[in-house]
C-alpha positions as CSV (number, residue, x, y, z in Angstrom):
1,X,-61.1,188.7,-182.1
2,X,-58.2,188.5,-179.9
3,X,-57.8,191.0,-176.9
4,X,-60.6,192.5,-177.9
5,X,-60.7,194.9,-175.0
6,X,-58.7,198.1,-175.3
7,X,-56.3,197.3,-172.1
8,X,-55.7,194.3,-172.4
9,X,-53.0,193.9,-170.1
10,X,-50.0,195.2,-168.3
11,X,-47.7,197.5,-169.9
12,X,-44.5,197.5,-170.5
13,X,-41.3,200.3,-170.9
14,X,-40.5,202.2,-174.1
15,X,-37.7,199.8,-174.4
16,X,-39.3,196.8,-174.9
17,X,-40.3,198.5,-178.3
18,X,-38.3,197.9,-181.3
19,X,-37.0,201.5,-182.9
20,X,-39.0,200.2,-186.4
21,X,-42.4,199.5,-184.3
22,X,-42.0,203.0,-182.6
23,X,-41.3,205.1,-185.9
24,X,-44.2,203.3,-187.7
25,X,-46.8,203.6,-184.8
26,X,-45.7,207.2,-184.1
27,X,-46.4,207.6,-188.4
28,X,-49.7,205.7,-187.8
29,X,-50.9,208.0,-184.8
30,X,-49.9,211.6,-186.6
31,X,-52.1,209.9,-190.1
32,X,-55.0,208.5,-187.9
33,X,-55.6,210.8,-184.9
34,X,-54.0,214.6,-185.9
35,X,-54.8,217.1,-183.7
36,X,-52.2,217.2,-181.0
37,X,-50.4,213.9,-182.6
38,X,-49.2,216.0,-185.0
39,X,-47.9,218.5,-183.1
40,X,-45.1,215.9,-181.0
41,X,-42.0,214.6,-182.1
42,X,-40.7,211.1,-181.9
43,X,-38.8,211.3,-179.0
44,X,-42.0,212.5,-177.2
45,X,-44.1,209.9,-178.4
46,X,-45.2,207.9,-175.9
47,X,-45.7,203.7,-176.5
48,X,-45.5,200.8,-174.0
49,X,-45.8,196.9,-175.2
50,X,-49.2,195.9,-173.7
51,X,-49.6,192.0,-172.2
52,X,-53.0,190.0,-173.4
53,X,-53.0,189.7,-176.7
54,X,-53.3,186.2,-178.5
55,X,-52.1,186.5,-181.6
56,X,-51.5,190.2,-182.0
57,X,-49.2,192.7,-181.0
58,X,-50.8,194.9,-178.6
59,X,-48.7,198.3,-178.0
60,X,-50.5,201.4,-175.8
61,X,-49.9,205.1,-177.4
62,X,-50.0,208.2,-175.8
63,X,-49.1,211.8,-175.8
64,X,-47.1,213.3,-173.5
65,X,-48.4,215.5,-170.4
66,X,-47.3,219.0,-171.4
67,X,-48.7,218.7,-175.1
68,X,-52.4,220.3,-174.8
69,X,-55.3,218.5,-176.7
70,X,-56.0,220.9,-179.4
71,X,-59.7,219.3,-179.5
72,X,-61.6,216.2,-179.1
73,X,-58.6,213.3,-180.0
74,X,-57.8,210.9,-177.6
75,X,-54.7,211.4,-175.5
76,X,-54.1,207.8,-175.5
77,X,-54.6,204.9,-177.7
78,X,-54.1,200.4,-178.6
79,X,-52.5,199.7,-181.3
80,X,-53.0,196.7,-182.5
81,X,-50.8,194.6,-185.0
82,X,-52.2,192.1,-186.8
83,X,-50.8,188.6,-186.5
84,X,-50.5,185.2,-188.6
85,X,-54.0,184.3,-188.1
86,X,-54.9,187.6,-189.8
87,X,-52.8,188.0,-192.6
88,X,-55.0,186.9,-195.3
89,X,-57.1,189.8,-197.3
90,X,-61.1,188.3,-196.7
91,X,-60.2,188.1,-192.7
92,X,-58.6,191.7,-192.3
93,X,-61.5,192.9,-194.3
94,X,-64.1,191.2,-192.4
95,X,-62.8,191.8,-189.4
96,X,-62.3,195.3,-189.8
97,X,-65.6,195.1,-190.8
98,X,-67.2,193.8,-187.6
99,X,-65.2,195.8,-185.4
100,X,-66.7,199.4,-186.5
101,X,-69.7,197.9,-186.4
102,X,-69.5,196.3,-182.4
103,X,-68.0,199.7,-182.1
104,X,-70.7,201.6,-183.3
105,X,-72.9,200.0,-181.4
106,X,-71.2,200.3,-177.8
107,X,-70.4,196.7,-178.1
108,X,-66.9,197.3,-178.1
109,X,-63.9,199.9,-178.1
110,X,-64.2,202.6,-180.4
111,X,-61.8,202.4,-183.9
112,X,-59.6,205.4,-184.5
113,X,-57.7,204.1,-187.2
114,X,-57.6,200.8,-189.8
115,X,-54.7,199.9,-192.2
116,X,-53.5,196.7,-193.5
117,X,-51.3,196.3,-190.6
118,X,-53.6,196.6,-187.8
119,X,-55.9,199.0,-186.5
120,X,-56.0,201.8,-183.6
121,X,-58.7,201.8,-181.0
122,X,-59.9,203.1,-178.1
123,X,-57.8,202.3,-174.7
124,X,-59.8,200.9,-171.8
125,X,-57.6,200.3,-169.1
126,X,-58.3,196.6,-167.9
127,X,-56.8,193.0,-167.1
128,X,-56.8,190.2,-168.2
129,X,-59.4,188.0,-167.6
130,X,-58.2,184.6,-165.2
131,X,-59.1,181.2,-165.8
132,X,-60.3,180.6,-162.1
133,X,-62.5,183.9,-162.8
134,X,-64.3,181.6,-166.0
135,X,-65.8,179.5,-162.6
136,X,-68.2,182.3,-161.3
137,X,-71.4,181.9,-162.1
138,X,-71.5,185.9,-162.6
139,X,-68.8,186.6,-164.8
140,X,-70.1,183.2,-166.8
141,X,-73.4,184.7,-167.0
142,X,-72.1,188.2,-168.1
143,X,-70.1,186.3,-170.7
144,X,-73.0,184.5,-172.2
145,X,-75.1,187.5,-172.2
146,X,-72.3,189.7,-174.4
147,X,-72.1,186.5,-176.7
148,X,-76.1,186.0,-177.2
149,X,-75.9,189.7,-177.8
150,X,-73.1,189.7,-180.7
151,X,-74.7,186.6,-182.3
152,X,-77.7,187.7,-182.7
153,X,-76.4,190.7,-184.5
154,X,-77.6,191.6,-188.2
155,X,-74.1,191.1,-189.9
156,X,-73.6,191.9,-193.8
157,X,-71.4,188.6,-194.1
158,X,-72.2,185.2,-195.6
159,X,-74.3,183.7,-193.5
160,X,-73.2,180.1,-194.5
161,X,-70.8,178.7,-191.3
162,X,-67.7,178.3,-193.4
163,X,-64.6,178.9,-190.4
164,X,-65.3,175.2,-188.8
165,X,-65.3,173.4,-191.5
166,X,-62.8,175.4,-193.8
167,X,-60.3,174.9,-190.8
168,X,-61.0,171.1,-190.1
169,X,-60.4,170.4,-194.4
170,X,-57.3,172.3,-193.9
171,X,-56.2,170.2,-191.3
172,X,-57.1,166.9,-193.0
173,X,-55.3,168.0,-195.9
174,X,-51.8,168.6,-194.1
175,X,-52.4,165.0,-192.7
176,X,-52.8,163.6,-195.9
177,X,-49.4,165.2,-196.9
178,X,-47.5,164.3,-193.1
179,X,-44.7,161.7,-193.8
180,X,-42.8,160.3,-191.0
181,X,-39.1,158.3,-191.0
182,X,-39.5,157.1,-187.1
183,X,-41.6,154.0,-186.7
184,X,-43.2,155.5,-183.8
185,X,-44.6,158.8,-185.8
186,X,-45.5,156.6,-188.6
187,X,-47.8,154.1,-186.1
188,X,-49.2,157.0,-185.0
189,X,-49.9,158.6,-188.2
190,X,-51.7,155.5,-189.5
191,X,-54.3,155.3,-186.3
192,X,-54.7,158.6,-186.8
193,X,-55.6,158.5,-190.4
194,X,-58.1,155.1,-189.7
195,X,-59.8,156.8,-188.5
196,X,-62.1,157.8,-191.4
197,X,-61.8,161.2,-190.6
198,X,-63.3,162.6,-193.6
199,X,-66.6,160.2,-192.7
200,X,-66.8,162.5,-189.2
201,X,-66.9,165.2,-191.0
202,X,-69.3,164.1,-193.8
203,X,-71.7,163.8,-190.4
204,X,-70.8,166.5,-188.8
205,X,-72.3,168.7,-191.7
206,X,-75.0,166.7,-191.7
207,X,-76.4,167.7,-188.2
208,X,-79.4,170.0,-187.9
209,X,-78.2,173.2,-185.9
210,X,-79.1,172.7,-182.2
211,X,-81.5,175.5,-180.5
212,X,-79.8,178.3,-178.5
213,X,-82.1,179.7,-175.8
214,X,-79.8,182.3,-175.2
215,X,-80.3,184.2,-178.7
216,X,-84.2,184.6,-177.6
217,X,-85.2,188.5,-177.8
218,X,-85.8,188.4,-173.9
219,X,-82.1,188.3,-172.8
220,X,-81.6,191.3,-171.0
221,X,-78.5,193.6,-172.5
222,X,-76.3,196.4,-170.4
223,X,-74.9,198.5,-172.8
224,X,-71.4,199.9,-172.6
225,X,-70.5,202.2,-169.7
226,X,-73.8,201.3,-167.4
227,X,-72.3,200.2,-163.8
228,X,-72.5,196.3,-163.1
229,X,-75.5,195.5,-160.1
């Protein structure tokens, strides 16, 4: 889940938005949210490009000041645009699926809207985490806790680890089918595939899972919206 946070970044003008994206967001806001969404135009639609998003398109919707909320929808909104990685039917489903779900129970931003394109959620403004920040012990800590938490979740998917393995047989396949006409490529292509790569694997899967202390009932959770010590 890429971006997951609402604000993911910095925004950017109405102009970096393609006419296309702003007609189709400003259809997807009026469907999804109503109330005062319905009531604005599109040249008083309001949506800026938002930075942070991995392989999504991340754009930030509001209304404008003047327009009144005519009750409780939110005056502002991320939409997010699915990507490559998300483009086949059993991943939007399933992660549409544990979205509401992390949303429902504060583990996330609330969901406003899902369509095959993307979704709409709630808008927390925020940063982007830094990689130097991944060195403090605190925000590592945090991190770990919100993962032990979401792991040891009660899904309704298959609980057989298929991601890992379904990615490293796609990759295996593609070398199989690489052909080279440069010596060089070729050379490497050959001491890549003796390799035995399909042997790794084959122990890979054979590995007992190792124990993960940090999915014990005792890890201490903060839910959403309690203040940091």
């Amino acid at each position: 889940m890429a971006a997951a946070a609402g604000g993911a970044g910095g925004g950017g003008a109405d102009g970096d938005v393609p006419a296309a994206t702003r007609l189709q967001a400003y259809a997807w806001c009026r469907e999804f949210l109503a109330g005062s969404w319905k009531l604005i135009g599109p040249d008083e639609f309001g949506i800026s490009l938002v930075s942070g998003g991995l392989s999504n398109l991340l754009y930030k919707c509001t209304l404008p000041e003047h327009v009144p909320s005519v009750g409780d929808e939110p005056r502002q909104v991320l939409l997010r645009v699915y990507g490559a990685i998300l483009q086949g039917v059993d991943s939007l489903v399933l992660e549409s699926v544990m979205f509401a779900i992390l949303a429902e129970r504060a583990l996330g931003p609330r969901l406003f809207g899902v369509f095959p394109q993307g979704r709409l959620e709630e808008y927390i403004p925020s940063r982007r985490l830094r990689t130097e920040e991944l060195r403090e012990p605190r925000v590592s800590a945090e991190i770990a806790v919100t993962m032990a938490r979401f792991h040891g979740m009660a899904m309704p998917f298959n609980k057989e680890p298929k991601w890992l393995f379904g990615t490293m047989e796609g990759y295996l396949r593609q070398i199989s089918e690489l052909t080279f006409s440069e010596p060089a490529q070729l050379q490497q292509l050959e001491q890549l595939r003796g390799y035995n790569l399909e042997q790794e694997m084959r122990s890979l899967r054979s590995l007992p899972p190792p124990p993960c202390p940090l999915l014990s009932p005792g890890v201490p959770t903060r839910p959403r919206g309690t203040p940091r010590a």
